[in-house]
Each structure stands twice: as structure tokens, then as C-alpha cells.
mmCIF file of the N, C-alpha and C atoms, coordinates in Angstrom:
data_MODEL
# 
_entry.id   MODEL 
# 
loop_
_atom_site.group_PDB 
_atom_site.id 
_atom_site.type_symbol 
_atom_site.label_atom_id 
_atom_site.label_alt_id 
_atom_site.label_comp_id 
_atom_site.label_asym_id 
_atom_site.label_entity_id 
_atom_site.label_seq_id 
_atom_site.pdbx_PDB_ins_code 
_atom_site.Cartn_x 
_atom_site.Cartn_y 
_atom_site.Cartn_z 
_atom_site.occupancy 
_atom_site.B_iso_or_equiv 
_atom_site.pdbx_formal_charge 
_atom_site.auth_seq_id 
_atom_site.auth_comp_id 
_atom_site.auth_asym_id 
_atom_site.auth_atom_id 
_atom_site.pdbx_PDB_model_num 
ATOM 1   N N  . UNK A 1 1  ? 12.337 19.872 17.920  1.00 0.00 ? 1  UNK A N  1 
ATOM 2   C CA . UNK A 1 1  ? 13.148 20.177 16.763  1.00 0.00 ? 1  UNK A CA 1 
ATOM 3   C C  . UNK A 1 1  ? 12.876 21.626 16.392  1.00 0.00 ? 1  UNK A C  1 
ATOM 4   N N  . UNK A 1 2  ? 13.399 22.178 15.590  1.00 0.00 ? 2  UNK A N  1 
ATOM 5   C CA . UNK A 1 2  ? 13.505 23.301 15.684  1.00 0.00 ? 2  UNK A CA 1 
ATOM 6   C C  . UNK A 1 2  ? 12.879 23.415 14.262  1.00 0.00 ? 2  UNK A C  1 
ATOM 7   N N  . UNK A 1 3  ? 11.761 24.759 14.149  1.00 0.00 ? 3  UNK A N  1 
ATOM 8   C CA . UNK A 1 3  ? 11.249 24.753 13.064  1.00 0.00 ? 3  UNK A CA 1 
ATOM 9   C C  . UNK A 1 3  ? 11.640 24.815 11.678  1.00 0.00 ? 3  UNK A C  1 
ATOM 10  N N  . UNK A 1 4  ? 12.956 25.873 11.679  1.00 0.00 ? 4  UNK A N  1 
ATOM 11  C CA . UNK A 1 4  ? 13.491 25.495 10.545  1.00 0.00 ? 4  UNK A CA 1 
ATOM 12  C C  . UNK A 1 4  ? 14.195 24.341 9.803   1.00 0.00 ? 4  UNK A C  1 
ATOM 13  N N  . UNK A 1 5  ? 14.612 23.431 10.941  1.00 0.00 ? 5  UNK A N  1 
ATOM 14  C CA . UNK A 1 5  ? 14.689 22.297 10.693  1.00 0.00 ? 5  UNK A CA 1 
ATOM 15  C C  . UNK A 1 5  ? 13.805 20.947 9.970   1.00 0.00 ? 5  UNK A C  1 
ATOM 16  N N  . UNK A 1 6  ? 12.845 20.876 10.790  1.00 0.00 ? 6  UNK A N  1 
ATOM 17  C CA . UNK A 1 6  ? 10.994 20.070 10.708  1.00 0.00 ? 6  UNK A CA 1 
ATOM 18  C C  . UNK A 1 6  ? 11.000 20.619 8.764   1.00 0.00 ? 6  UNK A C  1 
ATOM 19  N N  . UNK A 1 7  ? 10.957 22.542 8.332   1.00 0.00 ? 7  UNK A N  1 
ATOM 20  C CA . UNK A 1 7  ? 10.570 22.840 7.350   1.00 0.00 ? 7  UNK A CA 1 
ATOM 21  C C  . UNK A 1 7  ? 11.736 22.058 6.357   1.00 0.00 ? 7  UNK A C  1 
ATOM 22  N N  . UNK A 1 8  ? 13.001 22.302 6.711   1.00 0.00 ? 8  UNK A N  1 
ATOM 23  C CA . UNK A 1 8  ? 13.994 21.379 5.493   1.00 0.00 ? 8  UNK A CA 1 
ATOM 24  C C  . UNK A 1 8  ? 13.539 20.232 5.474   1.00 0.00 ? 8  UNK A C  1 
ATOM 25  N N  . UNK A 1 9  ? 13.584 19.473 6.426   1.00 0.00 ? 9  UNK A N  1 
ATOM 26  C CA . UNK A 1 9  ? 13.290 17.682 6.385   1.00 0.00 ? 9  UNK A CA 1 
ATOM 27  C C  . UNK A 1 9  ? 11.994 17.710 6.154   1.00 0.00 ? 9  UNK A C  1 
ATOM 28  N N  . UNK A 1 10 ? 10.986 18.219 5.764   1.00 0.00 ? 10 UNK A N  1 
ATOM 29  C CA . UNK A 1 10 ? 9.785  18.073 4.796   1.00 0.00 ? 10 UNK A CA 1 
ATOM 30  C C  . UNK A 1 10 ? 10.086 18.292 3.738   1.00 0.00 ? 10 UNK A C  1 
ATOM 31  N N  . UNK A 1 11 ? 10.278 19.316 3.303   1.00 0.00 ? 11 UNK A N  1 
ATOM 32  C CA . UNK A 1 11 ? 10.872 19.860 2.218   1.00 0.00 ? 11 UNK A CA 1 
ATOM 33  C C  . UNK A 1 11 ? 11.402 18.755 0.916   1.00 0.00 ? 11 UNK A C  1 
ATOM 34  N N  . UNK A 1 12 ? 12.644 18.382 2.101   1.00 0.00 ? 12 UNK A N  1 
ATOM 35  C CA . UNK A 1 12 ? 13.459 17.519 1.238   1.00 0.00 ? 12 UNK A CA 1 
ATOM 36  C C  . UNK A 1 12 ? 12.491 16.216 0.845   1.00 0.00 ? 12 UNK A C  1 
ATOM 37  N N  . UNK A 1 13 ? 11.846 15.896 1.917   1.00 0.00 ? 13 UNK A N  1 
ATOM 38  C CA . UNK A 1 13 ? 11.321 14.449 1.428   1.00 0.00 ? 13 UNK A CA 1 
ATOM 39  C C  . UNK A 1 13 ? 10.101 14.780 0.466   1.00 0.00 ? 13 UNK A C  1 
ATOM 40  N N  . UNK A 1 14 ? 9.423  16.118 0.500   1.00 0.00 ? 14 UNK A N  1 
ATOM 41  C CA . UNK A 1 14 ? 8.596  16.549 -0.890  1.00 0.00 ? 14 UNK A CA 1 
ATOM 42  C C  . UNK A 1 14 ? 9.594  16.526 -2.491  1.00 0.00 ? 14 UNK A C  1 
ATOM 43  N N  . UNK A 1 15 ? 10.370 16.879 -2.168  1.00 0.00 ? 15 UNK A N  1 
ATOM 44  C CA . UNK A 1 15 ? 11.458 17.096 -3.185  1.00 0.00 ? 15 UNK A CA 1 
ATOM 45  C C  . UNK A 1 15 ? 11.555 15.415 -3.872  1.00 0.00 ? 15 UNK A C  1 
ATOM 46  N N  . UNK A 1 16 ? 12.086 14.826 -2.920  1.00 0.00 ? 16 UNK A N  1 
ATOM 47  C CA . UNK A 1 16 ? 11.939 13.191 -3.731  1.00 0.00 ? 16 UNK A CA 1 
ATOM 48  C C  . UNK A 1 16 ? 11.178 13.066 -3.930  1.00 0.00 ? 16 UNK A C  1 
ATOM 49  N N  . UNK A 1 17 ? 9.983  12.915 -3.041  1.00 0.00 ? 17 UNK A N  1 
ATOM 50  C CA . UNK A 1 17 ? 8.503  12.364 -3.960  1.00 0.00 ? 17 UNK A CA 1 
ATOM 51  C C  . UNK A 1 17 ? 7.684  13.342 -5.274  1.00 0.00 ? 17 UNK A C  1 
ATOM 52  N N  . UNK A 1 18 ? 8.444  14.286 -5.570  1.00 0.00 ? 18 UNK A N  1 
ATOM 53  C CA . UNK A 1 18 ? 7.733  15.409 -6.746  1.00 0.00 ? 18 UNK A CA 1 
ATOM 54  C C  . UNK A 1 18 ? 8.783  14.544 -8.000  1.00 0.00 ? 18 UNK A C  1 
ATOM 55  N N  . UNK A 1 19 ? 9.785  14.055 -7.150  1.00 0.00 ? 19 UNK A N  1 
ATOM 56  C CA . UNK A 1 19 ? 10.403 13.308 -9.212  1.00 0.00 ? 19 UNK A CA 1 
ATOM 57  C C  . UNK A 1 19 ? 10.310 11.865 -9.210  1.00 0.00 ? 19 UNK A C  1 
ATOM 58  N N  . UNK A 1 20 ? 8.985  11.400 -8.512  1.00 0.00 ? 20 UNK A N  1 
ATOM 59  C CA . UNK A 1 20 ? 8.871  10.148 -8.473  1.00 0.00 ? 20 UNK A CA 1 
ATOM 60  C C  . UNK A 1 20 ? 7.606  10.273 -9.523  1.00 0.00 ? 20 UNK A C  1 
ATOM 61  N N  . UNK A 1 21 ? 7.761  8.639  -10.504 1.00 0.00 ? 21 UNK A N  1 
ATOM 62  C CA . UNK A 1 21 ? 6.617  8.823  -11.438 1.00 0.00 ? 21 UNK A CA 1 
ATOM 63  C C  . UNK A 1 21 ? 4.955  8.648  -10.734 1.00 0.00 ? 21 UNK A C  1 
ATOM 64  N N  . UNK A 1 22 ? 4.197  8.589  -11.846 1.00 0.00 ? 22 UNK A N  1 
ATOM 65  C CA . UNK A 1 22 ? 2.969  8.955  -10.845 1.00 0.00 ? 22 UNK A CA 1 
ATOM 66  C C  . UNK A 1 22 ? 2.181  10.054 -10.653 1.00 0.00 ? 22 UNK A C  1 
ATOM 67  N N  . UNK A 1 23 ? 1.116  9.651  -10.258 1.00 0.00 ? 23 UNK A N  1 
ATOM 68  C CA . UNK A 1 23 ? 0.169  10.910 -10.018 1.00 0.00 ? 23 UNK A CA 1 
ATOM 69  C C  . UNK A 1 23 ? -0.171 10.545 -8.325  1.00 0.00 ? 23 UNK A C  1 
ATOM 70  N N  . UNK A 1 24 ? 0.589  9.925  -7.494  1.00 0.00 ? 24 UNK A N  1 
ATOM 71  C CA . UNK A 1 24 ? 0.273  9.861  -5.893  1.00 0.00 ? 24 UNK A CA 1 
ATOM 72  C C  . UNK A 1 24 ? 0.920  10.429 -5.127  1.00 0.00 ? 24 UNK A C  1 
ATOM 73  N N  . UNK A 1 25 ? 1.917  11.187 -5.354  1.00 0.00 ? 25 UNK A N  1 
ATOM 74  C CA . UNK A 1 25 ? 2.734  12.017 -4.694  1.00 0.00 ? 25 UNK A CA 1 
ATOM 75  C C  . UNK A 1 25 ? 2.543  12.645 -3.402  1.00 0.00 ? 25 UNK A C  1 
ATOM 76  N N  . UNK A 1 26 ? 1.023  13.196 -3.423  1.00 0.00 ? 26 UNK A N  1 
ATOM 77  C CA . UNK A 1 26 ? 0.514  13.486 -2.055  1.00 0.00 ? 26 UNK A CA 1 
ATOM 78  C C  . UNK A 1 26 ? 0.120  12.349 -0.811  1.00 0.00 ? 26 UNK A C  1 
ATOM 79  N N  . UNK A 1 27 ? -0.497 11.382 -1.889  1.00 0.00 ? 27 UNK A N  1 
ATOM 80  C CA . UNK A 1 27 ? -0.176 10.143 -0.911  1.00 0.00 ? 27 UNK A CA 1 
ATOM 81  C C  . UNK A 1 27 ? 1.001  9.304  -0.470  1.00 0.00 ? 27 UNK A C  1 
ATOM 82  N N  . UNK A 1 28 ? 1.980  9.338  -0.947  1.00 0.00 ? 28 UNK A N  1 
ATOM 83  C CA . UNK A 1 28 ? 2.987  9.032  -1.054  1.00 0.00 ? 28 UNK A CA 1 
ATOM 84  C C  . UNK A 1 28 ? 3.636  9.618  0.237   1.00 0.00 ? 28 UNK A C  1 
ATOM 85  N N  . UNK A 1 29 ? 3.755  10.929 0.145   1.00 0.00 ? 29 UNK A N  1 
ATOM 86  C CA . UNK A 1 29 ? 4.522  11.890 0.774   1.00 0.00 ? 29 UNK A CA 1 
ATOM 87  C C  . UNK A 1 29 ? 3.887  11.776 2.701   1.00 0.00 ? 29 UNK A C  1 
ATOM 88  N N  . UNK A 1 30 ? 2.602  11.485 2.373   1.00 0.00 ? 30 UNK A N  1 
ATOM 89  C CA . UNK A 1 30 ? 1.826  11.742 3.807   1.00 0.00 ? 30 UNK A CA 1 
ATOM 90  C C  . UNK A 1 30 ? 2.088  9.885  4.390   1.00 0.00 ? 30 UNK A C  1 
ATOM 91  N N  . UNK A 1 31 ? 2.141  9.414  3.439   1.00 0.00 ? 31 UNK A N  1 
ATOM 92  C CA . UNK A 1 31 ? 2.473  7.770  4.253   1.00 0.00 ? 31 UNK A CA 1 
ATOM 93  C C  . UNK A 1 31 ? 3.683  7.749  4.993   1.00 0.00 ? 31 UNK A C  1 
ATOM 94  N N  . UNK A 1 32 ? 4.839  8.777  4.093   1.00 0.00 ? 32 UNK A N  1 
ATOM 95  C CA . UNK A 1 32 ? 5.693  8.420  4.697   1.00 0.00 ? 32 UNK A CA 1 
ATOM 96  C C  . UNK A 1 32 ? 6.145  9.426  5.951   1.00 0.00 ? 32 UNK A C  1 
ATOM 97  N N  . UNK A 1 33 ? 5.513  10.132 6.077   1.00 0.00 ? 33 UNK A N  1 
ATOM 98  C CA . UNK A 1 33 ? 5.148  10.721 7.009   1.00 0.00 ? 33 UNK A CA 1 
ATOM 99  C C  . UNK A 1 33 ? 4.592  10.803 8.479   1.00 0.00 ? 33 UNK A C  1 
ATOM 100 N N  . UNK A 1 34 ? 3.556  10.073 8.494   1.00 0.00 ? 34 UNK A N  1 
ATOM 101 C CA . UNK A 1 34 ? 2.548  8.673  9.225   1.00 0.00 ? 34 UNK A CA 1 
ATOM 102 C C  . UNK A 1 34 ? 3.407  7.405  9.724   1.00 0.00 ? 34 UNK A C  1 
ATOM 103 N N  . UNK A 1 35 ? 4.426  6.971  8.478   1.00 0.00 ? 35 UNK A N  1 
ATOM 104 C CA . UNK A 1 35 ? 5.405  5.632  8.753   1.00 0.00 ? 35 UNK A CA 1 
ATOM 105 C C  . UNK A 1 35 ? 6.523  6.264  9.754   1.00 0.00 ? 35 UNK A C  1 
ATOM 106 N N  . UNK A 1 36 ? 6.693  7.031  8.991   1.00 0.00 ? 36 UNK A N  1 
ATOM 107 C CA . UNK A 1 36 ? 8.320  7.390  9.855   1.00 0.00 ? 36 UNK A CA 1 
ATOM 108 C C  . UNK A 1 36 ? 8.404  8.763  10.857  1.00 0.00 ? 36 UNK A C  1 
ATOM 109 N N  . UNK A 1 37 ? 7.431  9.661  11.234  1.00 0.00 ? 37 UNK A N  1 
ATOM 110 C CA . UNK A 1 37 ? 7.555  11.044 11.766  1.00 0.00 ? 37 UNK A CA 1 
ATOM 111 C C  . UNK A 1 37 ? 7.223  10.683 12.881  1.00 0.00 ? 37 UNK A C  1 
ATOM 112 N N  . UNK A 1 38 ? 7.386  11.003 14.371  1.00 0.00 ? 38 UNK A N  1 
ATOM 113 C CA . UNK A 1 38 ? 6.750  10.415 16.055  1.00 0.00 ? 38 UNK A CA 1 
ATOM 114 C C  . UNK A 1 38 ? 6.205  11.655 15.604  1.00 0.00 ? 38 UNK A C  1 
ATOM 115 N N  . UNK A 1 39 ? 4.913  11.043 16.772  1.00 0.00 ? 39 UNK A N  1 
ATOM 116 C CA . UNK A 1 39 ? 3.598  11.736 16.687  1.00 0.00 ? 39 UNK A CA 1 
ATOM 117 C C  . UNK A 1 39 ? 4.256  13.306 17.098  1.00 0.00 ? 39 UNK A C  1 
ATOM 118 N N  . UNK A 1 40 ? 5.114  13.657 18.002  1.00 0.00 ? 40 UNK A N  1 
ATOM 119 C CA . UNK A 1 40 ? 5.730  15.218 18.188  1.00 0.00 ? 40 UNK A CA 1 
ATOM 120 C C  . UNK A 1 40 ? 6.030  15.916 17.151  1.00 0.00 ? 40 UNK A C  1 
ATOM 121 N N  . UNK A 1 41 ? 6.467  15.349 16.115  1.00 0.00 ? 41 UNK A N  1 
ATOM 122 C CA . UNK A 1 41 ? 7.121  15.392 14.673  1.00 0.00 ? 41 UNK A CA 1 
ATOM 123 C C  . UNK A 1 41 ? 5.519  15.826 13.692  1.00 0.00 ? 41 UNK A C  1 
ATOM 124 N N  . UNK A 1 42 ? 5.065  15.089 13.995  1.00 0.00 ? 42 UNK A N  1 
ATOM 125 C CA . UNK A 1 42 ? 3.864  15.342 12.985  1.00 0.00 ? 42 UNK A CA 1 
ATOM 126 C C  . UNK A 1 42 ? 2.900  16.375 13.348  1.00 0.00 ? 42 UNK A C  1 
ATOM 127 N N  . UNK A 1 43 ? 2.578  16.198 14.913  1.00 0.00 ? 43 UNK A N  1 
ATOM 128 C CA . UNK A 1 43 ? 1.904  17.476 15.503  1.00 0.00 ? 43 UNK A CA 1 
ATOM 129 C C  . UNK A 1 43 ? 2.868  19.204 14.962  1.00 0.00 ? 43 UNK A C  1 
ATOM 130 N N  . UNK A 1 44 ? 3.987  18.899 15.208  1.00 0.00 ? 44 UNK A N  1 
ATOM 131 C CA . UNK A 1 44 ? 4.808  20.544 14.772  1.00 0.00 ? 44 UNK A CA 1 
ATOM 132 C C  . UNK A 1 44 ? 4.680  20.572 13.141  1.00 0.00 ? 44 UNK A C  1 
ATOM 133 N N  . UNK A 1 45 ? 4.479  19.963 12.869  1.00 0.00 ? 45 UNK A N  1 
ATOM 134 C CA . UNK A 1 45 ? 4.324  20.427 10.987  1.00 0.00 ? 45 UNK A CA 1 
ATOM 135 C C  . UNK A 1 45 ? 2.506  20.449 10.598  1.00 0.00 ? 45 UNK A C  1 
ATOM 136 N N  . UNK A 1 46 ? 1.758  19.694 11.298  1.00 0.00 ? 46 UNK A N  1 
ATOM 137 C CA . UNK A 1 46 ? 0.241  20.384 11.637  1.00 0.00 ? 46 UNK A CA 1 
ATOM 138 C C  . UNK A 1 46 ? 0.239  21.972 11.472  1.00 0.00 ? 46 UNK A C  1 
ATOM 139 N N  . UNK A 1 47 ? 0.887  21.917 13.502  1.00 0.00 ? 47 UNK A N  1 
ATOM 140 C CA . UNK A 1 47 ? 0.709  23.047 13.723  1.00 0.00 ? 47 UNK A CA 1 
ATOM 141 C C  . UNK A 1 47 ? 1.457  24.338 12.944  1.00 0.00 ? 47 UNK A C  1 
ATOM 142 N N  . UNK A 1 48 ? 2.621  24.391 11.822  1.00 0.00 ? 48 UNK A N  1 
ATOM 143 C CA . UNK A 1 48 ? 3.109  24.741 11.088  1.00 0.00 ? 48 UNK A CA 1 
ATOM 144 C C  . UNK A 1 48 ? 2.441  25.194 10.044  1.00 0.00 ? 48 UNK A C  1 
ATOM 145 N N  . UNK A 1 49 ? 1.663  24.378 9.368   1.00 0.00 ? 49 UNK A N  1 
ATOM 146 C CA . UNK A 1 49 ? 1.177  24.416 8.114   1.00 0.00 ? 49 UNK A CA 1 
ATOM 147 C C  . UNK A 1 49 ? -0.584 25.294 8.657   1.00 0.00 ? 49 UNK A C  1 
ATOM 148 N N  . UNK A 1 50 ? -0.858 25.010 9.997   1.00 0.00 ? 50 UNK A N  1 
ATOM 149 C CA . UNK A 1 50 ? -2.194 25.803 10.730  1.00 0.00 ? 50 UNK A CA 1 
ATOM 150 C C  . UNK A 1 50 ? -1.826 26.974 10.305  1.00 0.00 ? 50 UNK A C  1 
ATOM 151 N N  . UNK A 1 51 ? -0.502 27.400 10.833  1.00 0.00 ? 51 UNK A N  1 
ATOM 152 C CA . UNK A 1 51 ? -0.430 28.922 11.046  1.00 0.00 ? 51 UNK A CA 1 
ATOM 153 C C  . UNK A 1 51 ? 0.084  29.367 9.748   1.00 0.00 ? 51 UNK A C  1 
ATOM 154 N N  . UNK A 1 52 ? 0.189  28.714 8.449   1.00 0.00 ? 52 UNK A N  1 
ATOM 155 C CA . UNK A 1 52 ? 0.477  29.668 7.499   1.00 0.00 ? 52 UNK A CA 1 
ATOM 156 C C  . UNK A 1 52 ? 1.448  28.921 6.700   1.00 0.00 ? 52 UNK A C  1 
ATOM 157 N N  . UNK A 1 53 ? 2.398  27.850 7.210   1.00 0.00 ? 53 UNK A N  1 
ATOM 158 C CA . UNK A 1 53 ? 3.108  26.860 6.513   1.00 0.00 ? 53 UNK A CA 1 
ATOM 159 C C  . UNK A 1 53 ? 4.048  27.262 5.677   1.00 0.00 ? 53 UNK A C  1 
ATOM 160 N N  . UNK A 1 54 ? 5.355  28.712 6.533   1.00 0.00 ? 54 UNK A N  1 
ATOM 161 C CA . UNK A 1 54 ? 6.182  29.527 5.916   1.00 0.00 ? 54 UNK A CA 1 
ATOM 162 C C  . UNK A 1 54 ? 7.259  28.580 5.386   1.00 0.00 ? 54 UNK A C  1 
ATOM 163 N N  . UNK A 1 55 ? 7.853  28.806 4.212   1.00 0.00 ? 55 UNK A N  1 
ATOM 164 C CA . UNK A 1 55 ? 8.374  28.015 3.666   1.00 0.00 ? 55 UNK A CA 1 
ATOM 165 C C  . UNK A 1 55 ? 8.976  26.598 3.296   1.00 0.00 ? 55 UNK A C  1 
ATOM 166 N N  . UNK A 1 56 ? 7.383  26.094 3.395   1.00 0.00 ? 56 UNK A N  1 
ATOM 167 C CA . UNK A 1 56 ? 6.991  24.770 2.941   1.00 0.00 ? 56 UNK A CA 1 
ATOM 168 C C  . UNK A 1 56 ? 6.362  24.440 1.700   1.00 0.00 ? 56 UNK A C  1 
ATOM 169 N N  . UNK A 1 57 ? 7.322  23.575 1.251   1.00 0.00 ? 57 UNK A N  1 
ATOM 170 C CA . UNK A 1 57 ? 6.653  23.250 -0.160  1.00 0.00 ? 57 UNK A CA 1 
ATOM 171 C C  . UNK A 1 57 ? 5.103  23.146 -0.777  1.00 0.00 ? 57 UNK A C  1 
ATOM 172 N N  . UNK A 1 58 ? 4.695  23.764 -1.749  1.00 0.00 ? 58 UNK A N  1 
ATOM 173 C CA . UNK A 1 58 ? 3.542  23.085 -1.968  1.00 0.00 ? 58 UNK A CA 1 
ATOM 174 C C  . UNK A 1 58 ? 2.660  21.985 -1.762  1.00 0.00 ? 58 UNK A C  1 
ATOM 175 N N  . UNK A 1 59 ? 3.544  20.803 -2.443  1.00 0.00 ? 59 UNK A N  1 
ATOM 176 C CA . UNK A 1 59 ? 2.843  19.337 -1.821  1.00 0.00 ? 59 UNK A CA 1 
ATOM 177 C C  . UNK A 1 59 ? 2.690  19.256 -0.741  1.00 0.00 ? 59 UNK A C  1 
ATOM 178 N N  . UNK A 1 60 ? 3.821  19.811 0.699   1.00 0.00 ? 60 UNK A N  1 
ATOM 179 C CA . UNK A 1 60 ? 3.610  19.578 2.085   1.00 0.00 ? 60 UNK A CA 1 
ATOM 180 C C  . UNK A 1 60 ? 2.483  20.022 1.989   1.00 0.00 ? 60 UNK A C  1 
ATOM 181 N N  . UNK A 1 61 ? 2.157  21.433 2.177   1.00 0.00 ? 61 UNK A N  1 
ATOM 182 C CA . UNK A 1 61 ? 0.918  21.638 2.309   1.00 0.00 ? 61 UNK A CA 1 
ATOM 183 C C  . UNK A 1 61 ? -0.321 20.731 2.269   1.00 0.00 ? 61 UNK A C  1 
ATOM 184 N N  . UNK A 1 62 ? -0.418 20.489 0.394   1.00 0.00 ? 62 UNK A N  1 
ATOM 185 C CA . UNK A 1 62 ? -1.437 20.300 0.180   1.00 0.00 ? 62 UNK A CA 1 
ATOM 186 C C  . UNK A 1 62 ? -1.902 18.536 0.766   1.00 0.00 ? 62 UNK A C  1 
ATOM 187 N N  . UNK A 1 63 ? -0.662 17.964 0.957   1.00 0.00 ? 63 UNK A N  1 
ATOM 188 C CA . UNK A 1 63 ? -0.778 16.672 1.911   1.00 0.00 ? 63 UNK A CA 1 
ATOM 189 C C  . UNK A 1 63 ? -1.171 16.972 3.115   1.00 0.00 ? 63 UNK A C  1 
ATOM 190 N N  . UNK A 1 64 ? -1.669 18.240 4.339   1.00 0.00 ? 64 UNK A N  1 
ATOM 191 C CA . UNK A 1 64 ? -1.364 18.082 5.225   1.00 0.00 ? 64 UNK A CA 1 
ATOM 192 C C  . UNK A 1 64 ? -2.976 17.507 5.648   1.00 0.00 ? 64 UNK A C  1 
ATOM 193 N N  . UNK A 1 65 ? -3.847 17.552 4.550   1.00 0.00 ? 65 UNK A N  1 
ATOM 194 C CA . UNK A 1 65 ? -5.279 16.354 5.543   1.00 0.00 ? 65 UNK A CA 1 
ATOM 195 C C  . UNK A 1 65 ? -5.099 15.087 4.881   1.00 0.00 ? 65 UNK A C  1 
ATOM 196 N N  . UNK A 1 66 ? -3.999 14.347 4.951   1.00 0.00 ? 66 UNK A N  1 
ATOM 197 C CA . UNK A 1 66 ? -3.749 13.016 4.555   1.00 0.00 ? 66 UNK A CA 1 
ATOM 198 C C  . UNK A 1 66 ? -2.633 12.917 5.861   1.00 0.00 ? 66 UNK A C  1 
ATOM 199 N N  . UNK A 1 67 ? -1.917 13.642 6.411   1.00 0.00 ? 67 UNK A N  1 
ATOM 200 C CA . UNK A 1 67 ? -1.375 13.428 7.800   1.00 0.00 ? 67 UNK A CA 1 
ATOM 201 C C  . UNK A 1 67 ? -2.313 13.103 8.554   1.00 0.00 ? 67 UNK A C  1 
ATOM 202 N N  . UNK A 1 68 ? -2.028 11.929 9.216   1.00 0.00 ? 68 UNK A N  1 
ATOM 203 C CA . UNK A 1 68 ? -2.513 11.445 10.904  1.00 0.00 ? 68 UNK A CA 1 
ATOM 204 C C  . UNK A 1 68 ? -2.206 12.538 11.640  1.00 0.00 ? 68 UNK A C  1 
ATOM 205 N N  . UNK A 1 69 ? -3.058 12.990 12.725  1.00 0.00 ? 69 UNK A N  1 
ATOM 206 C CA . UNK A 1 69 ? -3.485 13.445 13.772  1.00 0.00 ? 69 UNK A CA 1 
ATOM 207 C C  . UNK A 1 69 ? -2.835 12.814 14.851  1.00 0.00 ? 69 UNK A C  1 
ATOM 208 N N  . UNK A 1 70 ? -1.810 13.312 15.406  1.00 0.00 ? 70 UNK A N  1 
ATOM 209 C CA . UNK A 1 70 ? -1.274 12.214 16.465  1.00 0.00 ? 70 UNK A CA 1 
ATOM 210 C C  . UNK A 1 70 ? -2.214 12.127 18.184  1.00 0.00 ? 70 UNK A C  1 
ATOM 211 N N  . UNK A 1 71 ? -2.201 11.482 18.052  1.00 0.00 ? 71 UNK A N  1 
ATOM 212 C CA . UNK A 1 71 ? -3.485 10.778 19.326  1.00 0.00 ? 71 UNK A CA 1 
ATOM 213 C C  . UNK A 1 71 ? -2.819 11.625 20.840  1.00 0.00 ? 71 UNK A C  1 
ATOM 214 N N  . UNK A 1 72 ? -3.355 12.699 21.019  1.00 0.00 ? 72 UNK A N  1 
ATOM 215 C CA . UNK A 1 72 ? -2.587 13.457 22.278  1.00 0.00 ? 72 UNK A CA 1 
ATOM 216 C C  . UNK A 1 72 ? -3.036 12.311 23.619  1.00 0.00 ? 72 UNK A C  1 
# 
């Protein structure tokens, strides 16, 4: 997928979980992440957020050590 792509479709799904009530948002955001992203999917937003995590939301970020590690 193409990175600017991976960055919207995080994005967006930070975006729903920031107007959900609650204080789990980061957990929230990384489950569904874990539930629904193939491990290729989750490795490129790792490696995304490694190198600097250019225009990615805050929460992505700060969820990214609640992402699974996909099992190479």
C-alpha cells in the first residue's frame, strides 16, 4: 500500500476513536489495529512511525507500543 495511503486509513480510524467517550482511546485504536490490519499492514505503519511518523496523528503515534509486532 502506498504510504500515503496506510497514513489516511490510520488517521481516519484515530479520528473515530478521539470522539469516542472514554479515556481508552489508545487502546482502543491499537486493538483495532491488531483485529483488522495483516501483519504487512501493521509492519508499514511500525516502520512509519520508526522513521518519524510524517503526518500521523498523535494517538497513532502514541499507540504505536500497544501494536503487535507482526511475527516475520
Amino acid at each position: 500500500m502506498s504510504p500515503e495511503k496506510m497514513v489516511t486509513m490510520a488517521n481516519q480510524i484515530a479520528t473515530f476513536f478521539k470522539t469516542q467517550p472514554g479515556d481508552d482511546q489508545l487502546d482502543r485504536f491499537a486493538a483495532h489495529i491488531n483485529d483488522f490490519w495483516e501483519p504487512r499492514m501493521r509492519r508499514q505503519l511500525l516502520d512509519h512511525i520508526a522513521a518519524g511518523g510524517a503526518g500521523l496523528e498523535p494517538l497513532v503515534i502514541e499507540a504505536a507500543g500497544r501494536i503487535s509486532e507482526p511475527v516475520e
